[in-house]
Rosetta silent file (secondary structure, phi, psi, omega in degrees, C-alpha in Angstrom):
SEQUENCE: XXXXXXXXXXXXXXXXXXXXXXXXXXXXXXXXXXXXXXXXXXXXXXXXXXXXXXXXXXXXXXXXXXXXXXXXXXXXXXXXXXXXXXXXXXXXXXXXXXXXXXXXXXXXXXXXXXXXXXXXXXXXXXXXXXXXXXXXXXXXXXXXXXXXXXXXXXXXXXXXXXXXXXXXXXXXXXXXXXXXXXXXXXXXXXXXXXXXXXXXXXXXXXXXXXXXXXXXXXXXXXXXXXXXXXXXXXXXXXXXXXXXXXXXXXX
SCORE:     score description
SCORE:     0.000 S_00000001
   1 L     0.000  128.009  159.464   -5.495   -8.623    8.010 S_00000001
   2 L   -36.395  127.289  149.558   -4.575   -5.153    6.235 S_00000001
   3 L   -81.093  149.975  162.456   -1.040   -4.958    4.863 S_00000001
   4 L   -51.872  128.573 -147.220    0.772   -1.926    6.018 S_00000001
   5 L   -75.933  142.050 -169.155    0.002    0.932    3.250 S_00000001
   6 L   -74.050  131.213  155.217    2.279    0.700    0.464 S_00000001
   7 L   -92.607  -87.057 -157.120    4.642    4.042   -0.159 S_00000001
   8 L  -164.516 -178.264 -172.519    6.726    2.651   -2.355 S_00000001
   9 L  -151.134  163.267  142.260    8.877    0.028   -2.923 S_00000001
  10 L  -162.172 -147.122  159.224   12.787   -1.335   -4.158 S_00000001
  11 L  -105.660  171.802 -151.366   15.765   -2.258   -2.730 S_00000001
  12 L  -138.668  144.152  160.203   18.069   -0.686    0.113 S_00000001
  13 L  -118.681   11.455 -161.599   21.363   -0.550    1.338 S_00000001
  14 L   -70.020  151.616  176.133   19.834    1.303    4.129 S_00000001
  15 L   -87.474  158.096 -156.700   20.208   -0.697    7.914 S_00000001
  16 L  -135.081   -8.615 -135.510   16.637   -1.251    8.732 S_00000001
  17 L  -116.853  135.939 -157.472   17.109   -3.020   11.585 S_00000001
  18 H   -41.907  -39.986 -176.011   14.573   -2.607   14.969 S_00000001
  19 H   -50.188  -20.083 -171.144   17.517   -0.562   17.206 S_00000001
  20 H  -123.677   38.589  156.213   16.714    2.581   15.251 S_00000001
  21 L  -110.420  111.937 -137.666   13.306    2.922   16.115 S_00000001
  22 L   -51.962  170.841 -172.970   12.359    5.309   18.467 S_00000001
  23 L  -112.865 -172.539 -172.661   11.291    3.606   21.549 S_00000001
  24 L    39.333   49.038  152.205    7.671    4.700   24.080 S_00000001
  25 L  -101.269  155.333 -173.400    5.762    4.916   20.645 S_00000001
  26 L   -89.921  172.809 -171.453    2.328    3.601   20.512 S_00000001
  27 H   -26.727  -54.772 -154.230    1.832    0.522   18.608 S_00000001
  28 H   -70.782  -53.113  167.366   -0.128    2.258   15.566 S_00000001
  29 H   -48.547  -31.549  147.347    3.194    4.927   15.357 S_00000001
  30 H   -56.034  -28.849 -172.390    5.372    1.831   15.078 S_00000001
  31 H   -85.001  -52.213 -123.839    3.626    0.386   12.683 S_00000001
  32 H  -104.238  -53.124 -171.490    3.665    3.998   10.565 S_00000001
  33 H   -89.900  -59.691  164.993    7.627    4.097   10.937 S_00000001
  34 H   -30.495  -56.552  169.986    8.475    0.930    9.953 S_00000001
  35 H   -33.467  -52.242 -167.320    6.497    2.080    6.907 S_00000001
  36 H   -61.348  -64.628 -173.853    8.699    5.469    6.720 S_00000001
  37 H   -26.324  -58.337  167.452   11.730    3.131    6.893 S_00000001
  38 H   -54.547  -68.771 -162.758   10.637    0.838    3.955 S_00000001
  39 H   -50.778  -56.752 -166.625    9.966    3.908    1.954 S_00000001
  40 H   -75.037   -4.230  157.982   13.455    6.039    2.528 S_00000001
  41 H   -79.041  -22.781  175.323   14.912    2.407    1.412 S_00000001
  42 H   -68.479  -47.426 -161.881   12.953    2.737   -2.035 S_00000001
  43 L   -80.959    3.549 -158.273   14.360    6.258   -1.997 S_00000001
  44 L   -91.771  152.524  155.439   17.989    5.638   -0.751 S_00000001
  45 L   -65.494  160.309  154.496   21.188    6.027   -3.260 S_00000001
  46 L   -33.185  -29.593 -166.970   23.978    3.671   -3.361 S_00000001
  47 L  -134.470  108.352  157.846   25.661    5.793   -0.459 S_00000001
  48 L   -10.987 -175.912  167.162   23.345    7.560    1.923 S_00000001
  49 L  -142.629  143.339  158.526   23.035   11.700    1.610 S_00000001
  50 L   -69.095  167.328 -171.702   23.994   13.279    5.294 S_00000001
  51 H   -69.332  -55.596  168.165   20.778   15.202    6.363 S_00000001
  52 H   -57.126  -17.100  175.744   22.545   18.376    5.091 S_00000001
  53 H   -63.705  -58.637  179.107   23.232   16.891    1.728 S_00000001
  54 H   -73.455  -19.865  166.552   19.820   16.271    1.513 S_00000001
  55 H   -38.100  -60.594 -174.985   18.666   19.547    2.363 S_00000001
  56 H   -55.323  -41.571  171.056   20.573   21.075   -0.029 S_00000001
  57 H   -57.696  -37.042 -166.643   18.847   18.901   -3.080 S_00000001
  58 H   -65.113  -29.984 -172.156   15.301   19.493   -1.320 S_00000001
  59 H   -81.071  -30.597  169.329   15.969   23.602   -1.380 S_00000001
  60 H   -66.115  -20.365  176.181   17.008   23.331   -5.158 S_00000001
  61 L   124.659    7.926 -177.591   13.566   21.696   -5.630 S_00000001
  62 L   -85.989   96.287  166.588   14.478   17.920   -5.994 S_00000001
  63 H   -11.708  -67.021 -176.851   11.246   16.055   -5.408 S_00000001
  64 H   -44.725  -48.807  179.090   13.003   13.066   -4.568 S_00000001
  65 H   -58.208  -61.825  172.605   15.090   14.607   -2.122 S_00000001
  66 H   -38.330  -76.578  175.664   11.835   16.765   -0.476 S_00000001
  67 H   -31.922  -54.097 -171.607   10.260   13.341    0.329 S_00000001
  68 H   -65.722  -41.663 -175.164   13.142   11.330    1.529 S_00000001
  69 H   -34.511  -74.922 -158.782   13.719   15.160    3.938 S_00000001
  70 H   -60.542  -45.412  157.610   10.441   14.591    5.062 S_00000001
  71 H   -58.327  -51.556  163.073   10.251   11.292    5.930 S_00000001
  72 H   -33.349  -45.957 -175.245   13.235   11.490    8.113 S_00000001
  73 H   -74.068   -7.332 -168.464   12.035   14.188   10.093 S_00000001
  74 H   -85.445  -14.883  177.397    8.806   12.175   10.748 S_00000001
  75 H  -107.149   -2.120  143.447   10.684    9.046   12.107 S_00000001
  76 H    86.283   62.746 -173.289   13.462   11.095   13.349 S_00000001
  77 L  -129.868  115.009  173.801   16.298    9.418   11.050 S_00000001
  78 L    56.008   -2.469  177.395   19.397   11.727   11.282 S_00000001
  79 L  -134.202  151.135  170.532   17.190   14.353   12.578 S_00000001
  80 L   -50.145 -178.445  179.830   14.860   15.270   15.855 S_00000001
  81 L  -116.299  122.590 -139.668   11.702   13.865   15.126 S_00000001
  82 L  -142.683  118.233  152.249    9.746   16.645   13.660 S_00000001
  83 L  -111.827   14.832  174.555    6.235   16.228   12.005 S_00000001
  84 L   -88.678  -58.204 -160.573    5.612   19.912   11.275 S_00000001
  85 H   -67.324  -39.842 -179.207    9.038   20.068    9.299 S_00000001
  86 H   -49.879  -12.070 -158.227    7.956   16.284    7.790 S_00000001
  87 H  -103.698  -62.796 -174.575    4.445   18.241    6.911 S_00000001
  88 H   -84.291   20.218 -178.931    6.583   21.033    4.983 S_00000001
  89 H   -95.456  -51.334  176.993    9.010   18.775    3.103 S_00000001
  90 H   -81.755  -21.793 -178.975    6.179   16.501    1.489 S_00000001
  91 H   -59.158  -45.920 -164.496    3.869   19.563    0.965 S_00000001
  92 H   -75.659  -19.182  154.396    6.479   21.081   -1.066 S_00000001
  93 H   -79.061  -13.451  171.317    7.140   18.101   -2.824 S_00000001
  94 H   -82.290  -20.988  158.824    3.763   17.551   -3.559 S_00000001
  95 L   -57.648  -14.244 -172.860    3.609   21.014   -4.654 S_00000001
  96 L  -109.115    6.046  159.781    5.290   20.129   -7.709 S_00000001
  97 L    92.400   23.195 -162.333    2.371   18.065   -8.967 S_00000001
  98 L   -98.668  139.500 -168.739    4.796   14.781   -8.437 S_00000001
  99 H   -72.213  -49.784 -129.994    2.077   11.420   -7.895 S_00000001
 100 H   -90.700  -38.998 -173.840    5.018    9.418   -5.485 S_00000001
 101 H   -85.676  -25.705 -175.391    4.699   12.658   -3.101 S_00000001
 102 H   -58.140  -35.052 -166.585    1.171   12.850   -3.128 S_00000001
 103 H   -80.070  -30.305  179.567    0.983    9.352   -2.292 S_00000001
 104 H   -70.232  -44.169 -161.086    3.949   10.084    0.868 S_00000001
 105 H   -98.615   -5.160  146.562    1.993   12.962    2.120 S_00000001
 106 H   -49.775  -62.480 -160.965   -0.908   11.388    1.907 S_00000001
 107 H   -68.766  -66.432 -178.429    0.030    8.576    4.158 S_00000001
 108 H   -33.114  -55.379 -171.558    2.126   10.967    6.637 S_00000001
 109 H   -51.893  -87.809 -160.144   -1.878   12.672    6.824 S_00000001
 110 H   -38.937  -59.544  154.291   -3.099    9.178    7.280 S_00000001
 111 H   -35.646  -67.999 -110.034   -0.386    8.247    9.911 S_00000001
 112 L  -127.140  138.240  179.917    0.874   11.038   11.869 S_00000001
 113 L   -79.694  113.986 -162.534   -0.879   11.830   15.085 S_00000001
 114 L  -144.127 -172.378 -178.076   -2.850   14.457   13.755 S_00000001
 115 L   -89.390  163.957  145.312   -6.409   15.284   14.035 S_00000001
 116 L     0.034  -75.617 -171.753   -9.236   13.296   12.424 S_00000001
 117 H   -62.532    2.637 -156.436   -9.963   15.461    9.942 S_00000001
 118 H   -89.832  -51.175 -165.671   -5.786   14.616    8.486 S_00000001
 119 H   -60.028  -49.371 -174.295   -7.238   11.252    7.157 S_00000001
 120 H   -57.682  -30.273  170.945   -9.798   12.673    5.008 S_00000001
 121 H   -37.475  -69.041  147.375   -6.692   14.279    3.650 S_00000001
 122 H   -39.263  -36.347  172.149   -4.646   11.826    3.363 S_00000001
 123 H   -75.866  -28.804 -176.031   -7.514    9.870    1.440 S_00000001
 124 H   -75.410  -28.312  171.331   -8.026   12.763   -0.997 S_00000001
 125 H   -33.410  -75.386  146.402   -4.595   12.577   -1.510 S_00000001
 126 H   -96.165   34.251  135.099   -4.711    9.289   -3.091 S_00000001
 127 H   -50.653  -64.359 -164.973   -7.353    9.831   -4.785 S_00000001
 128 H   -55.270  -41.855 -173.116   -5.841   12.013   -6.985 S_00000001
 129 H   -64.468  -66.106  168.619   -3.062    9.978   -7.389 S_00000001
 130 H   -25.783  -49.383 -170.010   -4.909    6.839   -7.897 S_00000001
 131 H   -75.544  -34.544  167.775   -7.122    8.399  -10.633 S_00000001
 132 L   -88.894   35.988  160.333   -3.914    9.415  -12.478 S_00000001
 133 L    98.685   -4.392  168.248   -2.675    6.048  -12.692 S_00000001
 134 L   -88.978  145.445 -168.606   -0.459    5.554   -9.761 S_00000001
 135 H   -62.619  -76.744 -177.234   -0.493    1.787   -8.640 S_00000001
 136 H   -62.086  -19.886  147.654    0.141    2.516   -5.163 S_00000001
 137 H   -51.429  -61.801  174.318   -2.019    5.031   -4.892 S_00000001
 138 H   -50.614  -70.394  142.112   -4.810    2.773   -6.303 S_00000001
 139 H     1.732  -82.275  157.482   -3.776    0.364   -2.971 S_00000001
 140 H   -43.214  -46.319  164.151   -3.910    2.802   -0.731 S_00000001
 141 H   -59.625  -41.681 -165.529   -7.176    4.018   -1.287 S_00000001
 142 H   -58.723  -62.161 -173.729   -8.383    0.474   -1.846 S_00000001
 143 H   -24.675  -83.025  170.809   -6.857   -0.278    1.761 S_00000001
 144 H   -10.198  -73.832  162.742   -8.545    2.847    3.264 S_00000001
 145 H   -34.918  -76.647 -171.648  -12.012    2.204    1.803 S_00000001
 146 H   -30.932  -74.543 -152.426  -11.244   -1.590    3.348 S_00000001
 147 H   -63.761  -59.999  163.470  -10.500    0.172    6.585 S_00000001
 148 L    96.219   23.640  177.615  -13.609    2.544    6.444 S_00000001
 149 L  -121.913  145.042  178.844  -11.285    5.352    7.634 S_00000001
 150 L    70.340    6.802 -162.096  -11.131    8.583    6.208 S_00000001
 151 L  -116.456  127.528 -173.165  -13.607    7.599    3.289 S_00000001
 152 L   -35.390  155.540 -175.068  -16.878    9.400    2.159 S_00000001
 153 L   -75.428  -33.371 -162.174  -19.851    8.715    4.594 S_00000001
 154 L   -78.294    1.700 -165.985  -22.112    8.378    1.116 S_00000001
 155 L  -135.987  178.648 -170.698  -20.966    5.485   -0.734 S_00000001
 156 L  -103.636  124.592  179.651  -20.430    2.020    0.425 S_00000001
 157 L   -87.947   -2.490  173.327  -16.709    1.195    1.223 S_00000001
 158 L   -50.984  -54.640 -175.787  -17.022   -2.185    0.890 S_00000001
 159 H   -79.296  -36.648  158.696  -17.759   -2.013   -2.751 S_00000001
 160 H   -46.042  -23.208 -169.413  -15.398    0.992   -3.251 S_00000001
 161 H  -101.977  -30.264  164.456  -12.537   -1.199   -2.070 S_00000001
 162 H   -57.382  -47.332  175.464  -13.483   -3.997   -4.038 S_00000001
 163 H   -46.401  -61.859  174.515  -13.288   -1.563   -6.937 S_00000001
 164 H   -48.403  -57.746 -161.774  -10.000   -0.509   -6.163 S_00000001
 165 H   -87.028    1.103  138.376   -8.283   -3.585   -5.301 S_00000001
 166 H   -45.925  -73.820 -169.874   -9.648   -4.850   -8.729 S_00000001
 167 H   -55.318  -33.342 -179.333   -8.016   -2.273  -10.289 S_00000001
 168 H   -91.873  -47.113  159.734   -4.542   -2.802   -8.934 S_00000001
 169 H    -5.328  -54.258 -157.365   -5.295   -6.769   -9.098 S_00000001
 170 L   -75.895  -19.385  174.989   -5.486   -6.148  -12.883 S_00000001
 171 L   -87.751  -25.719  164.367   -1.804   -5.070  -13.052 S_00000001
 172 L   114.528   43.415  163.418   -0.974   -8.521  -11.676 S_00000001
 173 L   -90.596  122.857  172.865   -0.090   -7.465   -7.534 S_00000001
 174 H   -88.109   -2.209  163.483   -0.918  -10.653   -5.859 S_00000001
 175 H   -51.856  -55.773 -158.550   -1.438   -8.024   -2.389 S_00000001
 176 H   -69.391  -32.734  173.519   -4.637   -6.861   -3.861 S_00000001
 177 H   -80.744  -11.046  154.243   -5.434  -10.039   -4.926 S_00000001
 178 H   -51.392  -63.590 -178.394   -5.088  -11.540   -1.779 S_00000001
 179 H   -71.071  -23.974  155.745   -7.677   -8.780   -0.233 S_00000001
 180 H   -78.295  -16.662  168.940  -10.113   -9.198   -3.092 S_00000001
 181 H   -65.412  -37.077  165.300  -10.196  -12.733   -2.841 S_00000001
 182 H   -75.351  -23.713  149.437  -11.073  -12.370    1.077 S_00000001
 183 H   -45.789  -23.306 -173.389  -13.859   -9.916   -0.177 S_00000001
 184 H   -72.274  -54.228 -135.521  -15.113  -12.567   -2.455 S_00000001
 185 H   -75.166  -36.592 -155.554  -15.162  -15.192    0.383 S_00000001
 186 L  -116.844    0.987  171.250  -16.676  -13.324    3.008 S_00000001
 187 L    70.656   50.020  164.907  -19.565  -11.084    0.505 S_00000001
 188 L   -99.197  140.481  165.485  -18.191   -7.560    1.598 S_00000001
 189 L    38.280   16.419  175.230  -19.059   -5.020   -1.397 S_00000001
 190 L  -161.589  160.934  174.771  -19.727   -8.101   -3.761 S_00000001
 191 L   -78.025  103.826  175.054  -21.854  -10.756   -3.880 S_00000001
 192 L   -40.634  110.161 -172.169  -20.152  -14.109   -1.994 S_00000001
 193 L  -126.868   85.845 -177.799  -18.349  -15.818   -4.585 S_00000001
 194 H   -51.685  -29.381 -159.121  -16.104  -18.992   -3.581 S_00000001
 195 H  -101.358  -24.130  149.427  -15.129  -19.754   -7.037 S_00000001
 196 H   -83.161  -15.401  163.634  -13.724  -16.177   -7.777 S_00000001
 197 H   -76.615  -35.186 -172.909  -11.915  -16.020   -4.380 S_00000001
 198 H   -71.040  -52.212  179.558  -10.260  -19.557   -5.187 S_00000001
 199 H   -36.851  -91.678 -162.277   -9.353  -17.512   -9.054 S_00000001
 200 H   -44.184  -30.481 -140.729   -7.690  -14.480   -7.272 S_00000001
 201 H  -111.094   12.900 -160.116   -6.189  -16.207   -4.410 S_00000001
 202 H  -114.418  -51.383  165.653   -4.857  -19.136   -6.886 S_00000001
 203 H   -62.358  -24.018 -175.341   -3.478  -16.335   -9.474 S_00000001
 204 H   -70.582  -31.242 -150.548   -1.557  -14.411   -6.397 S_00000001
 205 H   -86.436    2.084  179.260    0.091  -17.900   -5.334 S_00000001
 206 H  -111.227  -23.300  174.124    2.072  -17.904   -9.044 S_00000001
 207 H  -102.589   -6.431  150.735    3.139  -14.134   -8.193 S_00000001
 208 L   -48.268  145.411 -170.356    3.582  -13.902   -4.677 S_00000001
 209 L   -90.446  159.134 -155.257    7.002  -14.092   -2.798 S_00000001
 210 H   -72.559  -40.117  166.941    7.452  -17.547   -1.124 S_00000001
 211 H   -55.113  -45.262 -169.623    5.974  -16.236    2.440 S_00000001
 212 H   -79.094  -37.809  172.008    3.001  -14.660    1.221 S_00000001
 213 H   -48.089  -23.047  176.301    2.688  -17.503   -1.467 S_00000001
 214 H   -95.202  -28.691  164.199    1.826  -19.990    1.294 S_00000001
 215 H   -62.815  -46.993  174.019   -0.102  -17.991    3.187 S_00000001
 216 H   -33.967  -52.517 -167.775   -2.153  -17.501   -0.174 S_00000001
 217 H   -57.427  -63.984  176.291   -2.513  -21.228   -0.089 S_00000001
 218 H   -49.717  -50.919  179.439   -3.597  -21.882    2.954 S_00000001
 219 H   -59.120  -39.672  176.976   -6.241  -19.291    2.720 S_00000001
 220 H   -68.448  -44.146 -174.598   -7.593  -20.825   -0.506 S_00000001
 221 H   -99.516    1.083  163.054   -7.539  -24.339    0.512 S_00000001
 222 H   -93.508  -39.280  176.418   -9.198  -24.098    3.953 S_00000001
 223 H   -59.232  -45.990 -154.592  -11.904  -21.693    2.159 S_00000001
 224 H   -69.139  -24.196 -171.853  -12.025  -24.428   -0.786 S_00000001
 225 H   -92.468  -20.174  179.635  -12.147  -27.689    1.823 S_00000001
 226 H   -92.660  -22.103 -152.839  -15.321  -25.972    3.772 S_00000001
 227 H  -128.568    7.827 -136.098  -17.072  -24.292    1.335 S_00000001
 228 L  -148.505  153.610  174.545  -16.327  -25.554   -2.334 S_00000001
 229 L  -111.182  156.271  172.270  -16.994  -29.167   -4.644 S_00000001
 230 H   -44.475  -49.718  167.760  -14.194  -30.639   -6.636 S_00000001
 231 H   -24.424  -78.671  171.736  -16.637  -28.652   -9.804 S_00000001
 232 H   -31.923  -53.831 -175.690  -16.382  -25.564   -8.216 S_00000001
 233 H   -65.759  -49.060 -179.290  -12.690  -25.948   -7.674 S_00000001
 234 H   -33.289  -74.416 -136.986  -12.148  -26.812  -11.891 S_00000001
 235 H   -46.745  -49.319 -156.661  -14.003  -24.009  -12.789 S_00000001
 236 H   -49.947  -35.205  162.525  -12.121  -21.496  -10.719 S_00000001
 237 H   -43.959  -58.723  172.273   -8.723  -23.216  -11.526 S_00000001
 238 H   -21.669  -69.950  179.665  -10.081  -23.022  -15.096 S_00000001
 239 H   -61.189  -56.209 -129.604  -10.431  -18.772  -14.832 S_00000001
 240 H   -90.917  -22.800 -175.960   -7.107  -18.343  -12.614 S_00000001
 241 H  -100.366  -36.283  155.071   -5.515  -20.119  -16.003 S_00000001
 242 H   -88.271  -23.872  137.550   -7.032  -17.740  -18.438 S_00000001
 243 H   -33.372  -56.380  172.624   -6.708  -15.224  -16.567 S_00000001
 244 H   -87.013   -0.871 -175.293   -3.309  -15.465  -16.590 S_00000001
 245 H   -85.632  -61.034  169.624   -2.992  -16.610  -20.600 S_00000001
 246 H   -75.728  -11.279 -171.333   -4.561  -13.122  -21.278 S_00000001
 247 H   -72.429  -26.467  174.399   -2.650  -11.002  -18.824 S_00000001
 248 H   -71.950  -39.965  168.118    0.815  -12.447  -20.424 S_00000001
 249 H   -36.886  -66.353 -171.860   -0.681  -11.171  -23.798 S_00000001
 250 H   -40.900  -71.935 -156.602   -1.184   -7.973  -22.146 S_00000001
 251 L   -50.949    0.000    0.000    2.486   -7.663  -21.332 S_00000001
């Protein structure tokens, strides 16, 4: 199962908590605000900003601010719930060439009940981002591709998302390596490989937070008890341990 696309990520003093989510949304729009939520907690200060506070930073031109605007009005945090003004808060932060709004308005595209055509937007979005090097950009897109929404008709997205989720893999996020390891397992966009899905999903399970670490587990060792010999099992242990001898070099 697709995690919910990545904005951005830290800690919060923000409340978070299910009462202040609008109610009679559907399901997909629920999913999409809970997102917005997570996000204006990456973005929050020690002390909230009132709406007007933040206003004032977004009209001097503070990126940060322009984002955080705009996600409020789309889940309607201290404000009506607005997705034309959430549309001109991330444009104009995104206007400033900044990758973390490209990647917000990008999503909002992706997200927002909008037309069809919004996604490809939203995908081009992080593209851009992605190619210059933002992580979560490089996610999103993978995700997308995964998803088969919003993503050229001409190329295969299987193998595009394997690319991608490679790419972020390689910084050492055990999400992506969780979803390329179910690409190995199941032959989407790669050639069905048990003993590189047991690698990736055996490297996520040393970097993973204790739910998702277990989850990892499970997934590895149900693929590994149906499909895999004790051999099979070395080698991949074998890779998932140099794998992880050079990546600590890298660091």
């Amino acid at each position: 199962m697709p995690h919910l696309t990545r904005i951005c990520t830290g800690e919060t003093n923000l409340d978070l908590t299910p009462k202040e989510l609008p109610m009679k949304r559907t399901p997909s729009r629920a999913l999409a605000i809970t997102c917005a939520f997570l996000c204006l907690a990456s973005l929050a200060t020690a002390q909230e900003l009132s709406l007007e506070q933040l206003r004032l930073r977004a009209d001097k031109g503070d990126v940060k601010a322009q984002v955080e605007l705009g996600l409020r009005y789309f889940i309607g945090r201290g404000a009506r719930q607005d997705d034309d003004q959430a549309e001109r808060w991330l444009q104009r932060a995104a206007a400033q060439d900044d990758l973390k709004a490209y990647v917000a308005l990008g999503w909002f595209y992706i997200n927002a009940s909008r037309p069809k055509t919004d996604r490809e937007r939203g995908v081009a979005l992080y593209r851009v981002a992605a190619e210059r090097g933002d992580i979560e950009a490089m996610y999103n897109l993978a995700e997308q591709y995964n998803l088969g929404r919003g993503v050229p008709t001409n190329e295969s997205h299987a193998e595009a998302a394997v690319r991608w989720f490679r790419k972020v893999a390689d910084f050492g996020d055990p999400q992506a390596m969780n979803e390329l390891a179910h690409l190995y397992e199941d032959g989407r966009g790669v050639r069905r490989d048990y003993i590189e899905a047991y690698k990736w999903w055996s490297i996520a399970v040393t970097r993973a937070t204790p739910p998702d670490r277990q989850r990892y587990k499970q997934d590895r060792d149900l693929m590994a008890g149906d499909s895999m010999t004790p051999n099979q099992i070395g080698t991949a242990r074998l890779l998932a341990r140099e794998w992880l001898s050079a990546f600590a070099k890298r660091k």
